[in-house]
Backbone as JSON, one array per atom type, in Angstrom:
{
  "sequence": "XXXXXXXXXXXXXXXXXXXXXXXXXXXXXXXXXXXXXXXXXXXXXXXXXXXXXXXXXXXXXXXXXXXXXXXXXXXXXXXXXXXXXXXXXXXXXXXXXXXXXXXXXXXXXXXXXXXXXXXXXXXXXXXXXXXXXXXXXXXXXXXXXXXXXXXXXXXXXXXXXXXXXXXXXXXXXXXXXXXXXXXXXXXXXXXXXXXXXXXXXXXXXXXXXXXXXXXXXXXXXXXXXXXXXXXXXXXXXXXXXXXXXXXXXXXXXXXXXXXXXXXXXXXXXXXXXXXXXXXXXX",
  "N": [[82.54, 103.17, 131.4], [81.84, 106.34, 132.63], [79.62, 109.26, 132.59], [80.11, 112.59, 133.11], [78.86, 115.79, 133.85], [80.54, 118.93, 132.68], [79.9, 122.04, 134.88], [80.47, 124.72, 133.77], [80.56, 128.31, 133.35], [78.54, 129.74, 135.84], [75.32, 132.5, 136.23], [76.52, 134.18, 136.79], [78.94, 134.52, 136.13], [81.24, 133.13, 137.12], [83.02, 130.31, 137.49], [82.59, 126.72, 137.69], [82.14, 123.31, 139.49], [82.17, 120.62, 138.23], [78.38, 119.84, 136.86], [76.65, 117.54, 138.93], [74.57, 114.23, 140.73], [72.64, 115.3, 143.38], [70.44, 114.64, 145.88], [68.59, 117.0, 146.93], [68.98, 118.3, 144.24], [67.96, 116.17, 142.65], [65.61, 116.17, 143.65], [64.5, 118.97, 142.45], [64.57, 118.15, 139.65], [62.67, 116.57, 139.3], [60.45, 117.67, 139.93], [60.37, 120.11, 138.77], [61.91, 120.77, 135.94], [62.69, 122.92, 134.74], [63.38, 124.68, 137.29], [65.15, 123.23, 138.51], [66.96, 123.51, 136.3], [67.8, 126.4, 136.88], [68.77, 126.33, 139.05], [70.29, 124.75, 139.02], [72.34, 124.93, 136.89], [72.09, 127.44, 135.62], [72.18, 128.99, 138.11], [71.3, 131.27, 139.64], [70.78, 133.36, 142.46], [68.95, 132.77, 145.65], [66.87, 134.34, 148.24], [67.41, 133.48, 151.36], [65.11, 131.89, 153.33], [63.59, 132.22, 156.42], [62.91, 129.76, 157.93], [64.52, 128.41, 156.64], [67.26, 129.29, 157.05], [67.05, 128.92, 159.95], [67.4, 126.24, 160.5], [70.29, 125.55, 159.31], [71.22, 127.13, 161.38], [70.75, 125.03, 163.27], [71.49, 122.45, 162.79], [74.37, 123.02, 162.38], [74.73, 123.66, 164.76], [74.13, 121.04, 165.82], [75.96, 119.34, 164.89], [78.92, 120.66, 165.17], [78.45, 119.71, 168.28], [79.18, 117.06, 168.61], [82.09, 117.29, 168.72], [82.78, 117.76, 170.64], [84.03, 116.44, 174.0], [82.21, 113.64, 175.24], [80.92, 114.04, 177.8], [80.56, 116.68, 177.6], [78.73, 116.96, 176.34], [75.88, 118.34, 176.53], [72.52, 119.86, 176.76], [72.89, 122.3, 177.9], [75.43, 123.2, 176.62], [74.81, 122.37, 173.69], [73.17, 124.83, 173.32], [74.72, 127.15, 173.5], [76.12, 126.67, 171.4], [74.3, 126.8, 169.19], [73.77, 130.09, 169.75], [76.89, 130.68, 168.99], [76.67, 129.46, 166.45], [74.88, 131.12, 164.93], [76.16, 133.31, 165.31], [78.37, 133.74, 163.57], [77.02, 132.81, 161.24], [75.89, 135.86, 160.3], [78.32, 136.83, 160.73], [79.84, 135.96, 158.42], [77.59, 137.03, 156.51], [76.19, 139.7, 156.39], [73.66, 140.22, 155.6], [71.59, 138.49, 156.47], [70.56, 139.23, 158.72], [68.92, 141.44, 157.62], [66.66, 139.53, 156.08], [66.39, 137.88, 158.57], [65.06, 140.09, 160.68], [66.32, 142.48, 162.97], [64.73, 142.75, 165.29], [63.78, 140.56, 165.31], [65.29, 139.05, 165.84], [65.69, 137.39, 168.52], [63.37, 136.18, 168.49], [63.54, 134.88, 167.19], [66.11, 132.91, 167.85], [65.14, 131.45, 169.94], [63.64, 129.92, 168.96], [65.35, 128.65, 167.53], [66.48, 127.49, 169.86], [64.12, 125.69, 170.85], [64.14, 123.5, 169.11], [66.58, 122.52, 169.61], [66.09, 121.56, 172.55], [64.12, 119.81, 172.17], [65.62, 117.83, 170.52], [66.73, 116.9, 172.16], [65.19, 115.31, 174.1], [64.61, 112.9, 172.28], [67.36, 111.74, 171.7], [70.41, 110.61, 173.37], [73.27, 112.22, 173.45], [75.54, 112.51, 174.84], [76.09, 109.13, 175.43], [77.09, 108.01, 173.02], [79.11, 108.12, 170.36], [79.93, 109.43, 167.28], [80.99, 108.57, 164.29], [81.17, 109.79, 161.76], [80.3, 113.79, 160.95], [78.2, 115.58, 158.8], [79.27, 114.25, 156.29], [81.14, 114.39, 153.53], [80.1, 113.02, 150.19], [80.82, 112.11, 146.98], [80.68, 110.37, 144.35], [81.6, 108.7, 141.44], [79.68, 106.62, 139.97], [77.85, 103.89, 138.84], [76.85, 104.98, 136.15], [76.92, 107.3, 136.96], [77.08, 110.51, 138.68], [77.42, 111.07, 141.87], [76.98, 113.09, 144.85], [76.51, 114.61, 147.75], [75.47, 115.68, 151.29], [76.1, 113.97, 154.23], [74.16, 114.05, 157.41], [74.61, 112.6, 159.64], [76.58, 109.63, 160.28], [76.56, 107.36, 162.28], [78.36, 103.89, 163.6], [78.16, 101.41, 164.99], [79.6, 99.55, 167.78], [79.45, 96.48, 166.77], [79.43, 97.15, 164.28], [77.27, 97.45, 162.48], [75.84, 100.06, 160.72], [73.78, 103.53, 161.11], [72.64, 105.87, 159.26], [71.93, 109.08, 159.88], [69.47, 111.67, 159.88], [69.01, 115.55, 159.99], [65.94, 117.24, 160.89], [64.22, 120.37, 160.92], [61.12, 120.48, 160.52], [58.48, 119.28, 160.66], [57.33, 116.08, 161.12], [56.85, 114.03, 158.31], [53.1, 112.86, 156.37], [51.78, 109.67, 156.51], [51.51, 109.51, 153.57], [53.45, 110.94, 152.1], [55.88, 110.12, 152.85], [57.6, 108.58, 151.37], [58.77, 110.0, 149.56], [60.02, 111.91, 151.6], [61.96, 109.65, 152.51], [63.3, 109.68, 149.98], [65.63, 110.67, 150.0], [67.53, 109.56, 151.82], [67.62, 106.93, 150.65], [69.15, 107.37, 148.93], [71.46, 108.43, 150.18], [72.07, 105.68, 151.85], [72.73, 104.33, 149.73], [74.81, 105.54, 148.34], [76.49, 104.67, 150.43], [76.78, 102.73, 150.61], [78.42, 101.62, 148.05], [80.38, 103.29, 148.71], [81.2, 101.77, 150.64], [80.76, 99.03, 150.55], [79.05, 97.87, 151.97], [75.15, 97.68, 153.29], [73.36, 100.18, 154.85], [72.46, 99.52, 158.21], [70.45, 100.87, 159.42], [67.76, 103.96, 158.62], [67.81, 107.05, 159.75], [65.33, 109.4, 160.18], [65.2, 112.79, 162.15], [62.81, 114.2, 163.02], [62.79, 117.8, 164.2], [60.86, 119.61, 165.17], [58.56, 118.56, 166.26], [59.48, 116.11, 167.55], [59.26, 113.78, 166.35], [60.13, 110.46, 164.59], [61.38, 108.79, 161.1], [61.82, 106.03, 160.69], [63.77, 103.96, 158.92], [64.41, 100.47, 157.54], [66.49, 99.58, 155.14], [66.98, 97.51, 152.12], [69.42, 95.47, 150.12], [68.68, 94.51, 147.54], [66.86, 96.38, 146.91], [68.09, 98.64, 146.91], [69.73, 98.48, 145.0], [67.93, 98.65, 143.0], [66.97, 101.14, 143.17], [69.56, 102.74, 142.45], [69.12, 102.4, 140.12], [67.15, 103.8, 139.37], [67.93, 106.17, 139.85], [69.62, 106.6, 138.02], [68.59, 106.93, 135.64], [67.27, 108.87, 136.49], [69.13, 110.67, 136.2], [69.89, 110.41, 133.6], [68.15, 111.99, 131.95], [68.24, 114.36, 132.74], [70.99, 114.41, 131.57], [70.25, 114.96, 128.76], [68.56, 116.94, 128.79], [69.74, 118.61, 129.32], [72.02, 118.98, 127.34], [70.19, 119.49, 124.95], [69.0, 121.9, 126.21], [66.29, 121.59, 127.0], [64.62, 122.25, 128.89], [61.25, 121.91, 130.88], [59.16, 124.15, 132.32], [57.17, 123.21, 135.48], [53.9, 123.14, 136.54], [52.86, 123.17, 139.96], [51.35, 122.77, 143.14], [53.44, 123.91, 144.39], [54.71, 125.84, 143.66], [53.93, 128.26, 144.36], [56.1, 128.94, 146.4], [57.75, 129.49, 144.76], [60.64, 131.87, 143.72], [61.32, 132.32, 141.41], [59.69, 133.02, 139.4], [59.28, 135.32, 137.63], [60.74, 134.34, 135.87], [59.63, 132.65, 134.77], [57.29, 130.69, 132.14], [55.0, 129.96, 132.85], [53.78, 131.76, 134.65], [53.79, 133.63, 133.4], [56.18, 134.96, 132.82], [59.38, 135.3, 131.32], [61.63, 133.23, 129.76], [65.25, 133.38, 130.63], [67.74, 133.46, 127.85], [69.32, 130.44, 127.03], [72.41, 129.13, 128.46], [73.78, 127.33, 126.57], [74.87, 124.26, 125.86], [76.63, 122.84, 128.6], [80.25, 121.68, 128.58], [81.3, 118.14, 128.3], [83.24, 115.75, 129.93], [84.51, 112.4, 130.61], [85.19, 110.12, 132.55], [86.51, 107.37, 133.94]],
  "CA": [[82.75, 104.61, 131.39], [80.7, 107.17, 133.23], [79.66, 110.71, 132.13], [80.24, 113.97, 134.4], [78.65, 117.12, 132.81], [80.84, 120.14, 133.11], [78.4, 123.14, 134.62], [80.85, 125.81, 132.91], [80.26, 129.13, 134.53], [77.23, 130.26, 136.27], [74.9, 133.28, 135.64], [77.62, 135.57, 137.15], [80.59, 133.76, 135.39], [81.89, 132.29, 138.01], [83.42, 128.64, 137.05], [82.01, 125.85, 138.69], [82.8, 122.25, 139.4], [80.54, 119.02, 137.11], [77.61, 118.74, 137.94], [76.54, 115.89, 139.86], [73.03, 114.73, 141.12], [72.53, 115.41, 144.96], [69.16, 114.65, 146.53], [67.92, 118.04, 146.63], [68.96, 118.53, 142.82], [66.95, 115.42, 142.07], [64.32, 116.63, 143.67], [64.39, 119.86, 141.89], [63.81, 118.13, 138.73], [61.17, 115.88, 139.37], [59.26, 118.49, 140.93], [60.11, 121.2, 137.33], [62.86, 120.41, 134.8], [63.16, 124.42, 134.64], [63.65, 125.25, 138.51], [66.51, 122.5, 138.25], [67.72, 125.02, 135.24], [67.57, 127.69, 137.69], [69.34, 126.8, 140.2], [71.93, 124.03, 139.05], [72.86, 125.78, 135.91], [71.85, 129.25, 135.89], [72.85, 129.34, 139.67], [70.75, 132.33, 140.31], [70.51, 133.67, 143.49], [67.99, 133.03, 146.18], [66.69, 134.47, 149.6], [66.8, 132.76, 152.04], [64.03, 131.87, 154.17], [63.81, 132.05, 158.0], [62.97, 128.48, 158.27], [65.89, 127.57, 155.98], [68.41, 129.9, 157.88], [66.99, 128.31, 161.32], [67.91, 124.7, 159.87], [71.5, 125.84, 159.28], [71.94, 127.27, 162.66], [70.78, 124.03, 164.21], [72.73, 121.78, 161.97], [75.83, 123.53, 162.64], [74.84, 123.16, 165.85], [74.42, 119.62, 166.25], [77.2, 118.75, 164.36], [79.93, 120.89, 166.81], [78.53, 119.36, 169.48], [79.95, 115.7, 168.52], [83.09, 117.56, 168.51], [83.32, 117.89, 172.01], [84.16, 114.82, 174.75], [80.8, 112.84, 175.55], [80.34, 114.47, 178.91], [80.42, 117.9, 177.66], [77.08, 117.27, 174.81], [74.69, 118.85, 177.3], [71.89, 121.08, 176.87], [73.63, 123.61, 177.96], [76.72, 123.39, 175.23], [74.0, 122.7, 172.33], [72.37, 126.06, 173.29], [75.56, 127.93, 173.14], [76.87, 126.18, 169.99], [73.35, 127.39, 168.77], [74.48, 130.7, 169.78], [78.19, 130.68, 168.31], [76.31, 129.24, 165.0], [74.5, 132.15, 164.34], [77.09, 134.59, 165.14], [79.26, 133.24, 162.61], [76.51, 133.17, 160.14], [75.55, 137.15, 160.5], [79.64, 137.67, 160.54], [79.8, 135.34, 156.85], [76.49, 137.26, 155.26], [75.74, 140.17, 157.47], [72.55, 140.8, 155.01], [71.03, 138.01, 157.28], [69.81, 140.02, 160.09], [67.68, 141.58, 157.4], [66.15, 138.29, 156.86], [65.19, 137.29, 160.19], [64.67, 141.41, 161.11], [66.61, 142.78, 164.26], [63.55, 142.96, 166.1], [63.08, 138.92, 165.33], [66.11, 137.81, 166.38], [65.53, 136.93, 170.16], [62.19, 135.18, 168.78], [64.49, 133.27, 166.15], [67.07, 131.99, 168.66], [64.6, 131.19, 170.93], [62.41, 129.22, 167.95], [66.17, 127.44, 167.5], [67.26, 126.58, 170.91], [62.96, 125.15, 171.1], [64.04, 122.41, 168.33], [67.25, 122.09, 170.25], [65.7, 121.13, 173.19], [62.84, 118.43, 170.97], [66.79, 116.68, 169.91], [67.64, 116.07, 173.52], [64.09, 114.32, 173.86], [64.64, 112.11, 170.89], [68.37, 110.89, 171.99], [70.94, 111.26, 174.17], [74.86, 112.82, 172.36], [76.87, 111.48, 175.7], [75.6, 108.5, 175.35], [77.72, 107.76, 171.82], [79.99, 108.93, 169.63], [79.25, 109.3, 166.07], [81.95, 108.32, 163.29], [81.21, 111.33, 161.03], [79.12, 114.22, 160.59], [78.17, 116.13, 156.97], [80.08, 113.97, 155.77], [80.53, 114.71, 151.84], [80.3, 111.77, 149.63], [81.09, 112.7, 146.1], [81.38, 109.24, 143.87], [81.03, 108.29, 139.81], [79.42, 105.17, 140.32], [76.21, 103.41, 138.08], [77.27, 106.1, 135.18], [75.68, 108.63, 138.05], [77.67, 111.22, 139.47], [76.64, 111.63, 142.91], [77.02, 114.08, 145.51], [75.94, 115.05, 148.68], [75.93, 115.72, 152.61], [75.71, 113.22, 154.85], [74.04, 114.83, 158.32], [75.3, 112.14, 160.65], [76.9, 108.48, 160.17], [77.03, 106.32, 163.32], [78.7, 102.85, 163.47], [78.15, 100.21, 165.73], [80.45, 98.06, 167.82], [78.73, 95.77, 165.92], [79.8, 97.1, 162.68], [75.88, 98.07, 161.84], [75.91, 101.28, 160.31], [72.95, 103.94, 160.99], [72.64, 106.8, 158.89], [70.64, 109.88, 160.14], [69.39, 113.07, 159.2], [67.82, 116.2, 160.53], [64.97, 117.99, 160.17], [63.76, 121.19, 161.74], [60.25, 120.47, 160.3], [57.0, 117.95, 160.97], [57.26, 114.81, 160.19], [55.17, 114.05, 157.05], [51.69, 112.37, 156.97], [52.05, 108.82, 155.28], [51.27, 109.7, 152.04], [54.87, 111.52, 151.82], [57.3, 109.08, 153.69], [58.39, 107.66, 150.47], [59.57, 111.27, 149.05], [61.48, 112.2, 152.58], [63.21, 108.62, 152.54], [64.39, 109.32, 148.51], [66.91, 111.25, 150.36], [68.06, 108.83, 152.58], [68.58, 106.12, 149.96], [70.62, 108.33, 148.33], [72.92, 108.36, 151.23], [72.52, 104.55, 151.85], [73.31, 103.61, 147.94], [76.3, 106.14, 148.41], [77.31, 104.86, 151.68], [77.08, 100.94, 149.69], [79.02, 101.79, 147.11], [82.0, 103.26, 149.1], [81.86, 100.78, 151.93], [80.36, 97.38, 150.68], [77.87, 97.9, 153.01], [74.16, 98.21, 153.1], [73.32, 100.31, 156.2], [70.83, 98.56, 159.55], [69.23, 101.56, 159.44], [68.02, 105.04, 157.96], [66.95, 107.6, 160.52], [64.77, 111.22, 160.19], [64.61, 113.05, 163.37], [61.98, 115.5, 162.82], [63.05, 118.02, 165.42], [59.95, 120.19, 165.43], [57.43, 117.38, 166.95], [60.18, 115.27, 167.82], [58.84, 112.52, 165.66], [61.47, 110.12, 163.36], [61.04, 108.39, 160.25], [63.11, 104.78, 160.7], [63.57, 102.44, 157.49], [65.95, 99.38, 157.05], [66.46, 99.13, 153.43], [68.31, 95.7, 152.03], [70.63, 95.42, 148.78], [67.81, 94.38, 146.07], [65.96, 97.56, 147.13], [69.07, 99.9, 146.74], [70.03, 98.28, 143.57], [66.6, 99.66, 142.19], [67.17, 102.97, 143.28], [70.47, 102.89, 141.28], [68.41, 102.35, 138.27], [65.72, 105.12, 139.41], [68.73, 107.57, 139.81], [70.31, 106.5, 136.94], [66.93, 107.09, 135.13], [66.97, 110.9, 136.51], [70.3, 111.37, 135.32], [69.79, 110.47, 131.85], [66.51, 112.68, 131.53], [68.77, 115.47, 133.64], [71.53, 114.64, 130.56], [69.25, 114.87, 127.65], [67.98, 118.29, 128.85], [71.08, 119.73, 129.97], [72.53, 118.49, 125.77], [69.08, 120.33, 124.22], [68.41, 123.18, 126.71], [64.67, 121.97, 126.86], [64.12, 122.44, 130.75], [60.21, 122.82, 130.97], [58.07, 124.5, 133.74], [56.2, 121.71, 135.52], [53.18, 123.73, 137.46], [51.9, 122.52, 141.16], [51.75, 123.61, 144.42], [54.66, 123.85, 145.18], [55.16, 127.07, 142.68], [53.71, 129.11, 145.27], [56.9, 129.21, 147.2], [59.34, 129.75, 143.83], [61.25, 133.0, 143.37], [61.4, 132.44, 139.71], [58.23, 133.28, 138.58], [59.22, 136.04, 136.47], [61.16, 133.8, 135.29], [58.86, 131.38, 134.33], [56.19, 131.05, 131.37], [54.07, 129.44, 133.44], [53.33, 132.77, 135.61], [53.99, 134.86, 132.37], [57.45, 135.33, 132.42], [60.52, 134.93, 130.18], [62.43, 132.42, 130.32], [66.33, 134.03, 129.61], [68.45, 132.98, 127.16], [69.96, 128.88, 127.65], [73.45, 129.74, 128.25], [74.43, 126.82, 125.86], [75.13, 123.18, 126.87], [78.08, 122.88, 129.42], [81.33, 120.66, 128.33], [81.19, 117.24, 128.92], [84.21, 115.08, 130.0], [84.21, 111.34, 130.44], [86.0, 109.83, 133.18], [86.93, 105.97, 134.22]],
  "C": [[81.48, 105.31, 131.89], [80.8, 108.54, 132.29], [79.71, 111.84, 133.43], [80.08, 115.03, 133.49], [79.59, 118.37, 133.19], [79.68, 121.4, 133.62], [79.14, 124.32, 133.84], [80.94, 126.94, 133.76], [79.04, 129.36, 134.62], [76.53, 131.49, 135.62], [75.86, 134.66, 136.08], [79.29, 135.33, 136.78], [81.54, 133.41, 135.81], [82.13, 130.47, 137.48], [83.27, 127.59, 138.17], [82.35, 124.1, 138.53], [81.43, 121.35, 138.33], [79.62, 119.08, 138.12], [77.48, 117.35, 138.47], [75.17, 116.09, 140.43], [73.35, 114.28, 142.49], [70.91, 115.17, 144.9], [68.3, 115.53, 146.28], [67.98, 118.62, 144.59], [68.2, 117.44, 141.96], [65.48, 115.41, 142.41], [63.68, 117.96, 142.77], [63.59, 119.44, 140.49], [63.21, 117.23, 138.52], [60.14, 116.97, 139.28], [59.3, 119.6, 139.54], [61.68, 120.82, 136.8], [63.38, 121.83, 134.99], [63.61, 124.88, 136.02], [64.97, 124.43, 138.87], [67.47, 123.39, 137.25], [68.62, 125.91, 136.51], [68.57, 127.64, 138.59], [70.95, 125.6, 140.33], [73.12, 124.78, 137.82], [73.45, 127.44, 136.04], [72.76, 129.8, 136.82], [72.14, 130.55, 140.22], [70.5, 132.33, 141.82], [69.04, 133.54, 143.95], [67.78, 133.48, 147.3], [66.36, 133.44, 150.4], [66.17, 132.79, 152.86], [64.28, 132.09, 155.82], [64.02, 130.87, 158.2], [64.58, 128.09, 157.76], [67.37, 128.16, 156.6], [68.35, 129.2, 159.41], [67.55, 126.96, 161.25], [69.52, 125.07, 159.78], [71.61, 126.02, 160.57], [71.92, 125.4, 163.33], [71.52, 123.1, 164.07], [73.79, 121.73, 162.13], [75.93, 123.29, 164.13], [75.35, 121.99, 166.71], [75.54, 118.81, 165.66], [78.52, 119.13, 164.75], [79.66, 119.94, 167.62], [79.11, 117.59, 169.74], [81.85, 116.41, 168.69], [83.5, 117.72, 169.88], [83.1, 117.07, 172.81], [82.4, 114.97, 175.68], [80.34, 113.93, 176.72], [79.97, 115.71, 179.07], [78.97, 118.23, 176.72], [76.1, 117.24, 175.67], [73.9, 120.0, 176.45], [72.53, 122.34, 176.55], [74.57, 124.21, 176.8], [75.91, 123.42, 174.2], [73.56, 123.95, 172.04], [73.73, 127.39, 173.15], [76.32, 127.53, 171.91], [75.57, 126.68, 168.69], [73.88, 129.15, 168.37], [75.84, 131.45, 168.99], [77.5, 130.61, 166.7], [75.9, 130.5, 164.04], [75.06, 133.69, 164.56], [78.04, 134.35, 164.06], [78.65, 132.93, 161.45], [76.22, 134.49, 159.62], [77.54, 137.25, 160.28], [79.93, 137.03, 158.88], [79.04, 136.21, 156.22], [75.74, 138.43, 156.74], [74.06, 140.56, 156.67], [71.51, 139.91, 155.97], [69.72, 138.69, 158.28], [68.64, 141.03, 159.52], [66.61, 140.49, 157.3], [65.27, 138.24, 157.53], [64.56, 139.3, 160.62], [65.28, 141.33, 162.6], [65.79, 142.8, 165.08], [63.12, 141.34, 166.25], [64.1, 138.34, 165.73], [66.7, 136.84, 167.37], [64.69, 135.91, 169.58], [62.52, 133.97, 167.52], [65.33, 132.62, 166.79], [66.04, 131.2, 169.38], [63.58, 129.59, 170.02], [63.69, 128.17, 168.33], [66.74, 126.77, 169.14], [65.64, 125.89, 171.28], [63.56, 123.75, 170.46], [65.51, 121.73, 169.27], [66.99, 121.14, 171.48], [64.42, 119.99, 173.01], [64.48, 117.59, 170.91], [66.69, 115.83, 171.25], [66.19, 114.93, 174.35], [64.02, 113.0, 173.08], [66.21, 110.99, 171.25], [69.39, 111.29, 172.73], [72.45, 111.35, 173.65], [75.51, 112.24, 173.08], [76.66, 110.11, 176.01], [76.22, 107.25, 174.22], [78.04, 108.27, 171.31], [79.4, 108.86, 168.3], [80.51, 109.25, 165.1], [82.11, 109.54, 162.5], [80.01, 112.31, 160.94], [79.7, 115.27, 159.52], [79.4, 115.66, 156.86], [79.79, 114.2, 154.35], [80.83, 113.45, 151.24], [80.32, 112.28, 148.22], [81.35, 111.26, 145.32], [80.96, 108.93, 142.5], [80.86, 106.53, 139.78], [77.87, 105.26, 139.61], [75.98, 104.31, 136.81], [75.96, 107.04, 135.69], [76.64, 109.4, 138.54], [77.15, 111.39, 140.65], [77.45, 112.3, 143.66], [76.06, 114.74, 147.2], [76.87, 115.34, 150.31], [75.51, 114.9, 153.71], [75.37, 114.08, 156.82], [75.41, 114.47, 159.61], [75.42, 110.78, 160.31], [77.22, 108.03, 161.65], [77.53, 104.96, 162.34], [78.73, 101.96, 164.64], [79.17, 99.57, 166.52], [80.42, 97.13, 167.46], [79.08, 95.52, 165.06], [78.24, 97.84, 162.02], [75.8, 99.6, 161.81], [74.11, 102.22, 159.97], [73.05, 105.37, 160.22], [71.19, 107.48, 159.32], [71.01, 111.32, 159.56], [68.6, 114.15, 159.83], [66.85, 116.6, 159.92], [64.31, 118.8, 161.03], [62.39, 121.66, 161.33], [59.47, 119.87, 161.31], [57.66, 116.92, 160.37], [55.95, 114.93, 158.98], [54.78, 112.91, 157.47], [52.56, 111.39, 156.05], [52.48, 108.9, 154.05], [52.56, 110.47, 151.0], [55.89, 111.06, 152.59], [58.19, 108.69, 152.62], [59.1, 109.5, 149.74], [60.35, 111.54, 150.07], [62.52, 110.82, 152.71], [63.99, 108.49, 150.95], [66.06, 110.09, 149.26], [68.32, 110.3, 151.08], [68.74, 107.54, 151.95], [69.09, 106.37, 149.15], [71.6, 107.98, 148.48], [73.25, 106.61, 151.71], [73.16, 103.71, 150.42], [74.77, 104.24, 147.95], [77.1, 105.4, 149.25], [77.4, 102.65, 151.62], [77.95, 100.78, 148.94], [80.39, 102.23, 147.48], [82.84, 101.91, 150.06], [81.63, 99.03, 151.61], [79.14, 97.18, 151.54], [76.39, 98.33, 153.47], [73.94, 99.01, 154.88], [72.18, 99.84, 156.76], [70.12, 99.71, 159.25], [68.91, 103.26, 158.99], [66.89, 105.92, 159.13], [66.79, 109.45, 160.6], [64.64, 111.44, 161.53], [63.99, 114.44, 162.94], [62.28, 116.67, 164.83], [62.09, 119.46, 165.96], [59.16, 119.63, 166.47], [58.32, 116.3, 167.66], [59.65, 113.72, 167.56], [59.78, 111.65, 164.37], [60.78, 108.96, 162.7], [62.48, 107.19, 160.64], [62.74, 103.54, 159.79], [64.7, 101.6, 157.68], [65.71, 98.92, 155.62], [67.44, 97.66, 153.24], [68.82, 95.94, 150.41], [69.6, 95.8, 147.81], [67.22, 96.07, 146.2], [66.98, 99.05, 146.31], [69.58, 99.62, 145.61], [68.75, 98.84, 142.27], [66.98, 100.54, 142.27], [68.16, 103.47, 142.6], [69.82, 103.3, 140.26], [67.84, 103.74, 138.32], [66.86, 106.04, 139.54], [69.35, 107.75, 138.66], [69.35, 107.27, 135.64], [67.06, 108.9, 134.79], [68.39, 111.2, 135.97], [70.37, 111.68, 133.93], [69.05, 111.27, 131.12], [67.28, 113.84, 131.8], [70.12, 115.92, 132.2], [70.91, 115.24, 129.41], [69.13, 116.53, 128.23], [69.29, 118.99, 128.94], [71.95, 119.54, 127.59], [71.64, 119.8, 124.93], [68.65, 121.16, 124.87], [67.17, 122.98, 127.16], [64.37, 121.48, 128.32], [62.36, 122.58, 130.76], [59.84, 122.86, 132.27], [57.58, 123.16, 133.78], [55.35, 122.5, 136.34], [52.48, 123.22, 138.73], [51.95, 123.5, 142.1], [52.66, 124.71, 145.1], [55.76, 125.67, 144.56], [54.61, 128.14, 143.44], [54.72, 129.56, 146.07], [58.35, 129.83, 145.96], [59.27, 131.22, 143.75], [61.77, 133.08, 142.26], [60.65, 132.72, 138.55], [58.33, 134.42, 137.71], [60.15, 135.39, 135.42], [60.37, 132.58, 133.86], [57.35, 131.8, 132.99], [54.66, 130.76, 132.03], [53.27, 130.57, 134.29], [53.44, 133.59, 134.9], [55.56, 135.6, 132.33], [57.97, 135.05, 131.35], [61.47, 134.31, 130.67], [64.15, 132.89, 129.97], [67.04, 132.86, 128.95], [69.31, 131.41, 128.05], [71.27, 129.62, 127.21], [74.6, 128.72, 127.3], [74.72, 125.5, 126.86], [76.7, 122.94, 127.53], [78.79, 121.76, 128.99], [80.61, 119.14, 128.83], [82.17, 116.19, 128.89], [83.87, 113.69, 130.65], [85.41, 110.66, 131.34], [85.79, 108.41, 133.37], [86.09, 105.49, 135.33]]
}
């Protein structure tokens, strides 16, 4: 038997599906127990960034452009699927265009069709097809709920299965390779667990520098990482049971929009809205 936490409703009482731990939500609470609160629970609203709105356009980008026959994944089509992307984000959330600022939004397309043009450096789209992209993987497996988005799955004539991912950053220095690949064996432990199959290979394309992060993980390895997710779940249970989320203070609290939230910056933390249901599935 596995566990699946109900989240209940949010901070605007909206009803929401179990949680489940995704990548980014296990990063959350490594990195503060309370900013995991915040934003799996709570659900509070955040702004979003330029960078993090430019990453969506491109995303959306590159993931149309598999949608159209080999000979048509040019340049040219990426930069108008660029285009299309971010008209269809501004028509979803027209608050956007404050955001980036009408006055920035020539020198924001222009930023995204730059990283566009770093992809087509890095590999070539007519060249191969790709089996799926964001694909969602959703599975109660290792009494873990998981969850996520897969960017892009190739498959081989072969059969050898590469999972990749973008990134409209830098690559990181050494000393942070092993934090951008927790993501990745995420998606290879997920993408084991549905298929039987460990994947050949796990690939970052940093599409700032056009520099990629390429691991081949093997079974024993991904059977750890089970454990280590399993690990954060149970710590992720436990808090979510007793409410006791705490601040964790670093760096990285320079960029949060919760700080009045937080005791750590002299806030108040509001009221725990009580621990969410918890149902028990097969």
């Amino acid at each position: 038997m596995s566990t699946t936490i109900d989240a209940g409703a949010d901070s605007r009482g909206l009803v929401r599906r179990p949680l489940a731990l995704s990548p980014s939500r296990a990063a959350d609470f490594k990195q503060c127990p309370l900013l995991y609160r915040y934003r799996a629970i709570d659900r509070f609203p955040e702004t979003p960034t330029t960078a993090q709105t430019r990453g969506t356009v491109v995303h959306a980008a590159l993931e149309n452009l598999f949608d159209l026959p080999a000979q048509l994944r040019t340049r040219e089509s990426a930069d108008l699927l660029v285009e299309g992307a971010w008209a269809a984000l501004c028509e979803a959330d027209p608050q956007l265009l404050e955001v980036i600022g009408e006055d920035r939004t020539d020198a924001f397309l222009a930023d995204a069709h730059k990283l566009i043009a770093t992809y087509y450096t890095m590999e070539n789209p007519t060249a191969f097809d790709a089996e799926a992209r964001e694909l969602h993987v959703e599975i109660d497996t290792d009494d873990v709920l998981m969850r996520g988005f897969i960017d892009r799955v190739d498959v081989a004539p072969t059969g050898e299965i590469r999972v990749v991912d973008y990134k409209t950053g830098r690559a990181p220095g050494e000393a942070f390779e092993s934090k951008a690949l927790f993501q990745m064996k995420f998606y290879a432990l997920a993408i084991l667990r549905t298929r039987g199959v460990v994947p050949r290979r796990l690939q970052l394309m940093y599409l700032s520098d056009g520099q990629q992060l390429v691991y081949e993980p093997d079974r024993d390895e991904l059977e750890r990482f089970a454990r280590t997710l399993k690990a954060i779940w149970t710590a992720i249970r436990a808090a979510v049971a007793s409410g006791d989320f705490r601040p964790k203070r670093s760096r990285l609290c320079s960029w949060c929009e919760h700080k009045d939230r937080c005791p750590e910056f002299g806030g108040t933390v509001p009221p725990y809205p009580g621990p969410p249901d918890t149902a028990h599935t097969a």
